[in-house]
C-alpha positions as CSV (number, residue, x, y, z in Angstrom):
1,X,13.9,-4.7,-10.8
2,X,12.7,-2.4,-8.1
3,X,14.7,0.5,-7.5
4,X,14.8,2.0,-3.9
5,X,14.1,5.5,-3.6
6,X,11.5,5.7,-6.4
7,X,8.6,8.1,-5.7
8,X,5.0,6.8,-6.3
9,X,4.0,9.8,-5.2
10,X,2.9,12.7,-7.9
11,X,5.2,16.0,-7.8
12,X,1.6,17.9,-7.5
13,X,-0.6,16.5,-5.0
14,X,-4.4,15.9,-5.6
15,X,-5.9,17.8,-2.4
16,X,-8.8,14.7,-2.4
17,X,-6.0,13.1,-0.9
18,X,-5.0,15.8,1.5
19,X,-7.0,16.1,4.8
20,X,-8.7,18.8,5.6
21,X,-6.7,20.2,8.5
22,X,-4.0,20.2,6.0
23,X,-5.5,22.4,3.2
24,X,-7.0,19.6,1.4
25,X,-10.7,17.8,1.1
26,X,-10.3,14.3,2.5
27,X,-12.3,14.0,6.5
28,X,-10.7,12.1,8.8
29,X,-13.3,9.7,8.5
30,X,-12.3,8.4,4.6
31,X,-8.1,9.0,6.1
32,X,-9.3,6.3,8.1
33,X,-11.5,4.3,5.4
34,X,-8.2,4.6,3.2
35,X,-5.9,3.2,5.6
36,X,-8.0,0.0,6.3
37,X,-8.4,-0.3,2.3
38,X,-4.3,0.0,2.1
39,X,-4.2,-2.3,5.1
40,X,-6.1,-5.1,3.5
41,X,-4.2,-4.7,0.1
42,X,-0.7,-5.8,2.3
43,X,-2.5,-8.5,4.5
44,X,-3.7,-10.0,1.5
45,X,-0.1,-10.4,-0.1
46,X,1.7,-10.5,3.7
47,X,2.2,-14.4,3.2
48,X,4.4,-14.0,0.2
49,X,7.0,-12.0,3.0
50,X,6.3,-14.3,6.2
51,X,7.6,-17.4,3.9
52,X,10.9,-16.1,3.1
53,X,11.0,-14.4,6.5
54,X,9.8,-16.2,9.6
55,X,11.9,-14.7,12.3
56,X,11.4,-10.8,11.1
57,X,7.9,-9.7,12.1
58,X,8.5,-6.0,11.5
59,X,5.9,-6.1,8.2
60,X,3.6,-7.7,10.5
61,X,3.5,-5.2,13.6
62,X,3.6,-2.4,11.1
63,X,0.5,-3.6,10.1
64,X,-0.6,-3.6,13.8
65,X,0.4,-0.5,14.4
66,X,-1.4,0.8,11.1
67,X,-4.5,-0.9,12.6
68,X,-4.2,1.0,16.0
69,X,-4.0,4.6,14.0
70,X,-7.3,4.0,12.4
71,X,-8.9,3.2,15.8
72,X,-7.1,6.2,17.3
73,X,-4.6,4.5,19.6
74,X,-1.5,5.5,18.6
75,X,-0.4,8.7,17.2
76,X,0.8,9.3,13.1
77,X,4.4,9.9,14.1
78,X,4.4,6.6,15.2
79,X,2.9,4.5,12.6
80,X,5.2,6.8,10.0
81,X,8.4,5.4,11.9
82,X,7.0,1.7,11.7
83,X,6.3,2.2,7.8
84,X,10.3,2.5,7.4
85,X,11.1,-0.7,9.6
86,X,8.5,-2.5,7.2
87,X,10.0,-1.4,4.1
88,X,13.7,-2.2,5.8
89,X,12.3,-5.3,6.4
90,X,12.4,-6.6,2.6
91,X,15.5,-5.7,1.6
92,X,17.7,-8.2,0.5
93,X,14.6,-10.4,-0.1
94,X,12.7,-12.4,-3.1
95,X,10.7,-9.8,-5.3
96,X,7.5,-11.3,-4.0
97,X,8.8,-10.9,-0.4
98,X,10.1,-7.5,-0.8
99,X,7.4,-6.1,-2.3
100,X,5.0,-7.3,0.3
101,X,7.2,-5.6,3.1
102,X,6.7,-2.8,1.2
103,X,3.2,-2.8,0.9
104,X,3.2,-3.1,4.5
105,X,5.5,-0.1,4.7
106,X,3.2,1.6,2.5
107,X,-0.1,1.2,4.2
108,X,1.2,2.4,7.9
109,X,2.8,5.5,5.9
110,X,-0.9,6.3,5.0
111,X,-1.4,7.6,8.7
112,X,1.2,10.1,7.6
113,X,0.3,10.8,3.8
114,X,-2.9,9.4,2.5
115,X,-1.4,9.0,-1.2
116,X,0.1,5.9,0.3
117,X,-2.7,4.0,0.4
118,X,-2.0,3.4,-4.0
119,X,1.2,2.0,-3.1
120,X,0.3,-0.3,-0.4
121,X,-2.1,-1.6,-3.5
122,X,1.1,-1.4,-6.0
123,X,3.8,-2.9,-4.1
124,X,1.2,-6.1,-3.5
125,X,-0.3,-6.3,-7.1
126,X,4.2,-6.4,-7.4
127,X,4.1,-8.6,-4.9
128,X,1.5,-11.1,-6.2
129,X,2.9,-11.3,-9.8
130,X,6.2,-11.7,-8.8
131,X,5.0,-14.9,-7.0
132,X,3.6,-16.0,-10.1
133,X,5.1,-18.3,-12.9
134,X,6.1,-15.5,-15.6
135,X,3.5,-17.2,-18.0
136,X,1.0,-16.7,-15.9
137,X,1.9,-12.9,-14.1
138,X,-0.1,-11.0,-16.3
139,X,-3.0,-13.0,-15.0
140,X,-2.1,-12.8,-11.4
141,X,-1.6,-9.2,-11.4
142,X,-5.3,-8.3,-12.8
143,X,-6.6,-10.9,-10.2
144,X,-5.1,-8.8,-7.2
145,X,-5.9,-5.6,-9.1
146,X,-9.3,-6.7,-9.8
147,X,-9.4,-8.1,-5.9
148,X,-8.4,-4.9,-4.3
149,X,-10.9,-2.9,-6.4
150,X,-13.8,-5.4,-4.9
151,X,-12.1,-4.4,-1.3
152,X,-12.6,-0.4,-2.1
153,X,-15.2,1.3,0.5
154,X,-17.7,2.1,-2.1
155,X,-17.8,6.0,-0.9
156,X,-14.3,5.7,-2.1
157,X,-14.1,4.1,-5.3
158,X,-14.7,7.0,-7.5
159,X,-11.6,8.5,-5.9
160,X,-9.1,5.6,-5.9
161,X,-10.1,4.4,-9.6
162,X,-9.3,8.2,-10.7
163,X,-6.1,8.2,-8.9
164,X,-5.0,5.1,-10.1
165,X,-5.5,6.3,-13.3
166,X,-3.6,9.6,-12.7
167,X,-1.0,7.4,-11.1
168,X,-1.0,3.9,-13.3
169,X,2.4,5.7,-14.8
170,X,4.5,6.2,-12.0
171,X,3.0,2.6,-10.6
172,X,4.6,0.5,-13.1
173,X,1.5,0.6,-15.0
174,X,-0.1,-2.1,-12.3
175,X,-3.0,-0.6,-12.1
176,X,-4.1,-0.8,-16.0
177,X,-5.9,-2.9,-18.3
């Protein structure tokens, strides 16, 4: 059952996630590559929300407003504020639906903190098996995991396969084998 409130993030930040104007080591450039990898991780699963909730777009413009950061058209502040519509957006939902707000929510809040970008990729491996017959869920979930890993900028990979192993714990263990 998913509990609001519950930090993905690690109490001690890896600075590879950090930018650089921040004290960390990630350029702008990957800040960007990560967003667009988080991005596609909630666009991939956004169906499973737009089924249960035609007449609520916010998942969908946060996901538009993501879009516009990484192209520079819009400032962080303002995809940050969209990432909370989009995870308001699910409450009160289907697991599968709820989790796919919130990997919407998750992948505009990378423009903010780029340590979102692993739960846009949790919340729709969540999202994915959730929408699965429980007999089959295991299976679902290492076909998104699996998929998402094939959708990884290959100067990245190295980086988001060590952090998802750092992280597979406070992920619901999505992430592992």
């Amino acid at each position: 059952m998913l509990q609001w409130g519950v930090p993905i993030l690690p109490a001690v930040r890896d600075p590879r996630l950090i930018t650089v104007r921040r004290g960390g080591t990630l350029t702008d450039e990957h800040h960007r590559l990560l967003a667009e990898w988080a991005i596609t991780c909630a666009e991939h699963v956004l169906h499973l929300y737009e089924r249960e909730a035609t007449d609520d777009p916010r998942p969908v413009q946060a996901l538009e407003v993501a879009r516009s950061w990484v192209r520079g058209e819009v400032p962080m502040k303002t995809a940050h504020r969209a990432s909370f519509a989009a995870n308001a957006a699910g409450r009160d939902l289907p697991a599968q639906a709820k989790f796919a707000a919130l990997s919407a929510g998750q992948a505009v809040a990378v423009a903010h903190v780029a340590a979102h970008d692993l739960g846009a990729a949790a919340y729709a491996i969540r999202a994915a098996e959730a929408a699965s017959d429980p007999d089959v869920a295991e299976a679902a979930r290492l076909r998104e995991r699996d998929w998402q890993r094939s959708q990884v900028p290959k100067a990245l990979l190295p980086l988001v396969l060590d952090d998802q192993r750092q992280r597979n714990d406070i992920c619901w263990g999505v992430f592992g084998d």
